[in-house]
N, C-alpha and C positions, 0 to 999 in steps of 0.2 A: 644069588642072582648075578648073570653076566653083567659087564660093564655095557656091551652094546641095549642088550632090554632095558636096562636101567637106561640108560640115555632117552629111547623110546617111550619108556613111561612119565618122563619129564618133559619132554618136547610135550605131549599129550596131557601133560597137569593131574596126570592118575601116579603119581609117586607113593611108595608103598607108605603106610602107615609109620611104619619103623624111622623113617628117614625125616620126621619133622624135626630134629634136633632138641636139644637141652630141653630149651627154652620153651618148647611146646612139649614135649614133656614135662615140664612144669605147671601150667598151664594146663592139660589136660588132666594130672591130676587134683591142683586145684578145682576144676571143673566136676570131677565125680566126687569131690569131699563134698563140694556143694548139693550134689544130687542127694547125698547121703544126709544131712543132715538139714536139710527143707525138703527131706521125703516126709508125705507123699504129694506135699504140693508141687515142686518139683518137678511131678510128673507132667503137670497139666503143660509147662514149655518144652516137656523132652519130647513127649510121644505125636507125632505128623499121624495123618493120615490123606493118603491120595488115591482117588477113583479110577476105576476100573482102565478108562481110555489115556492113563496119567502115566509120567514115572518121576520120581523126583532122582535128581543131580546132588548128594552130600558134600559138602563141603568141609572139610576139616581145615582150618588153621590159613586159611585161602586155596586150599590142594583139594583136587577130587579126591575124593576117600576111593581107597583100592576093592574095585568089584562092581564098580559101573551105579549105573542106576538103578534104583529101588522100586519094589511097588510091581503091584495094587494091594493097597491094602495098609494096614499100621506098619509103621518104623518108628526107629530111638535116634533121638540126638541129644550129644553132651551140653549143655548150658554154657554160652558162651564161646565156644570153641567150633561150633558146628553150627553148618547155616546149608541154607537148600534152597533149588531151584527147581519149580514143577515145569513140565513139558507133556504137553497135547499129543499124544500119538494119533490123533484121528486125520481122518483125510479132508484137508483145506482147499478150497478152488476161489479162485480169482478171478476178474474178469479185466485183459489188458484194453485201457483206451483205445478208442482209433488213433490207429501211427500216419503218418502221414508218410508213403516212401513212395521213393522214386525208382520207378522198376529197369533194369537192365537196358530196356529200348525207350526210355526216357519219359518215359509217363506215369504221373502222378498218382496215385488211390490210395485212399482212405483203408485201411483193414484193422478189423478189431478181431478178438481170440479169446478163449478162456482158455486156465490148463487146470488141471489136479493135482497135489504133491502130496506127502507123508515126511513125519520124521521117522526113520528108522533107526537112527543113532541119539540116543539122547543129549548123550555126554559131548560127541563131535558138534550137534545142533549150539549148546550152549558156550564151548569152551572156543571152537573154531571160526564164531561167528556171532555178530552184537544182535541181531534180530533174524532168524533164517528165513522169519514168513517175508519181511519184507523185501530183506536179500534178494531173496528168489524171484517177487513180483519186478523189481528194476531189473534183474537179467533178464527173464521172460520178454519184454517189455525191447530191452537191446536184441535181442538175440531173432526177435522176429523182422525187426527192421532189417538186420546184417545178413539175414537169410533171404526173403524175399527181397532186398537190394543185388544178387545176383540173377536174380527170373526172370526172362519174361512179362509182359501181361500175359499171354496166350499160355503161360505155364503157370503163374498166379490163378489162372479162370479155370482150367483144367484139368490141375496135378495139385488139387488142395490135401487131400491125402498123404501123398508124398513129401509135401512139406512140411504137413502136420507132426509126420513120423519122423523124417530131419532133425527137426526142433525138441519134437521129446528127448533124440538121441544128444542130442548137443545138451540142452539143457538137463541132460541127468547129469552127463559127464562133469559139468559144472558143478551143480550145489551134490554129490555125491561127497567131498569133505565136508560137507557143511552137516552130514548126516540128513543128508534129504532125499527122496525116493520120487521123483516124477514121475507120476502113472498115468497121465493125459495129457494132450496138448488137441485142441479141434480150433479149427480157423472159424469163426463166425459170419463173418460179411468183410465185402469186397465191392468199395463203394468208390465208382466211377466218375470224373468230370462231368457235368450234361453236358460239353459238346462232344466230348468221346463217347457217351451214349448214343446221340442222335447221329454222331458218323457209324459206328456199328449196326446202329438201328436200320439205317440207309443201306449199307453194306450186303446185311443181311436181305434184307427187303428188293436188293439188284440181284442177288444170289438167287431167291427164291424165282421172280421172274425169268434168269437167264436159264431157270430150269423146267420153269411152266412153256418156256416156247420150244426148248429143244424135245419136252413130252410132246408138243402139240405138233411139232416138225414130224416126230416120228412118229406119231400117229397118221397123221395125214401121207406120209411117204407107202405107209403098209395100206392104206387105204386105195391108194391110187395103185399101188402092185397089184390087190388083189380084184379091183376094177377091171383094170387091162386083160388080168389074164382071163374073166368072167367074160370080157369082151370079146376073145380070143377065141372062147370054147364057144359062145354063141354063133360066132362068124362062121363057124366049121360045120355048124350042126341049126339049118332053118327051120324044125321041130323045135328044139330049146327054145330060138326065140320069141316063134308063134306064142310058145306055152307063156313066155315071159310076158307079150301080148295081152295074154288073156288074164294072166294073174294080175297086169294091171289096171285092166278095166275094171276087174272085180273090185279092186281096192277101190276106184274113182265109185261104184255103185253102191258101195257098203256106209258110204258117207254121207249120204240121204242130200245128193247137190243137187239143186231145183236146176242147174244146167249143164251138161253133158258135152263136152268136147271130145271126138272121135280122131283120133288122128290117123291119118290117109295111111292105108296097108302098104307095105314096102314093096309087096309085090305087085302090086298096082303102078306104083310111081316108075317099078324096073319095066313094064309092059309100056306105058306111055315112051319113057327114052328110048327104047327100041323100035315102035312107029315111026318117031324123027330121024 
């Protein structure tokens, strides 16, 4: 084995077996004379067993034994000499408190998140770090403050997605030596001052109106256009408007009105001013 892997594998606490010295060779075989001669009780401290979603970490003489994690299923350990660490492969989720952050344009809210993570490295999860569940919920926990402390509100209300996907990215990069796999991260809520709700509230509420008058503007603009021009084609054509006459009496009769107002024919009133 080169000197550089060998260095590698020490930095890592996975040193080959070979290389415990004397003294654990000594020690290890006192430890199988032992197994030998309290066999088959013996067995009952040697032989572990871990389940399916498990893998255990060997320990040799304080060294990861060379070839990672074990399992699922029966393993052997020396008496005395070997000791073991199980680890959870399933997937773990959390749920971060409301943070209290101050967003980019200086306003305040409350946001809370959950994420999902896995270990995918047993050995990294245990030797490179003292707790990796908890590790990971206090980064989670930082890392959404330092994220949404560059945003907006109007990009915090917005672009939750986008941050959501930030945040996974940053936080894998993170607990990835810790042997950890972040496979979710979703923003929950996004809980506002009530007087910045009711100025929004308001906001919105002028919005809505300045846009109910500018419909009502242009509806009445198109109304009065197509007035005029109605008015225009009548002027030109004294049959049109007769007819428009008579289709309004009809409507004034169709209404069962116990009184009847006739208004004076046009051509009537032009025959009078020409008399004068």
């Amino acid at each position: 084995m080169s000197s550089i892997a060998l260095e590698n594998k020490r930095e890592q606490g996975t040193e080959p077996d070979g290389d415990i010295g004397c003294c654990g060779c000594v020690l290890l075989g006192i430890s199988i004379l032992m197994l030998i001669l309290f066999f088959p009780f013996s067995l009952i401290c040697s032989i572990k067993i871990v389940q399916e979603y498990e893998r255990a970490v060997i320990f040799r003489l304080g060294r990861v034994k060379q070839g990672g994690a074990v399992g699922p299923g029966i393993f052997f350990l020396f008496p005395c000499v070997d000791s073991f660490r199980s680890v959870d492969l399933r997937t773990f989720s959390y749920e971060i408190p409301p943070q209290e952050i101050l967003t980019k344009d200086s306003v305040t809210v409350a946001v809370d998140a959950v994420f999902y993570a896995r270990v995918f490295d047993p050995t990294k999860s245990i030797i490179n770090v003292s707790d990796a569940q908890s590790s990971t919920k206090l980064l989670a926990a930082t890392t959404l403050r330092n994220i949404l402390g560059t945003k907006a509100l109007t990009e915090v209300l917005s672009d939750r997605e986008h941050i959501s996907n930030t945040m996974e990215e940053t936080l894998d990069a993170a607990t990835h030596p810790w042997g950890v796999k972040v496979e979710r991260v979703e923003l929950k809520d996004v809980r506002l001052p009530v007087q910045m709700q009711r100025a929004m509230a308001a906001e919105a509420e002028s919005t809505r109106e300045a846009r109910a008058k500018v419909i009502a503007a242009e509806g009445e603009m198109k109304a009065s256009r197509a007035l005029k021009e109605a008015a225009d084609i009548m002027s030109d054509s004294p049959s049109a408007l007769q007819l428009r006459y008579l289709q309004t009496l009809n409507s004034i009769a169709a209404e069962k009105n116990s009184t009847i107002i006739f208004p004076v024919p046009i051509d009537l009133l032009a025959a009078f001013a020409k008399k004068k």
